[in-house]
N, C-alpha and C positions, 0 to 999 in steps of 0.2 A: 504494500500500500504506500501510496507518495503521497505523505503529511505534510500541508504547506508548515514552513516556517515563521513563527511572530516576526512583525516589523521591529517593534521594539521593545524594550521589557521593561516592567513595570516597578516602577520607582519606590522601594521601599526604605519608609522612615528609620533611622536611628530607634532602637527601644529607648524612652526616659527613664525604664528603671533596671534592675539586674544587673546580669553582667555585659556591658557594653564597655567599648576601648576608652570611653570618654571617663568612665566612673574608675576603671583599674587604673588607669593614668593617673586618676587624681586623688586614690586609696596609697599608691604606690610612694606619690611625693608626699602623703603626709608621713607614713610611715619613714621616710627618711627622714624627715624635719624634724618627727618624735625623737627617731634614733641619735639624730648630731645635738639634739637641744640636750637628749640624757646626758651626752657624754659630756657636753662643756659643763651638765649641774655637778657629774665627777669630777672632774677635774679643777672646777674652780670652789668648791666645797667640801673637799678632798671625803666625801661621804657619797655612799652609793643613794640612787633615786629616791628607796624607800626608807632608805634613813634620815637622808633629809627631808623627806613630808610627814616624819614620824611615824610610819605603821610601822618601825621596829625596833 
């Protein structure tokens, strides 16, 4: 059987929620930000995270 082929294909949105490129991009960069903000609280507090917010 000879099935025409579509002219052109149909434009589908970005999802706003789940896993889409735009939201692990921007889970991605906070968890960096989290991780370098930790280290500089070490380093200039000479106390790990949770001791200087006192849970220990």
């Amino acid at each position: 059987m000879n099935t025409p082929e579509p002219t052109t294909s149909p434009k589908i949105e970005e999802p706003k929620f789940g896993f889409n490129d735009y939201a692990e991009r921007l889970n991605g960069r906070a968890a960096m930000v989290g991780f370098v903000i930790t280290l500089a609280i070490e380093i200039f507090t000479g106390q790990g995270l949770l001791s200087w917010l006192g849970l220990q």
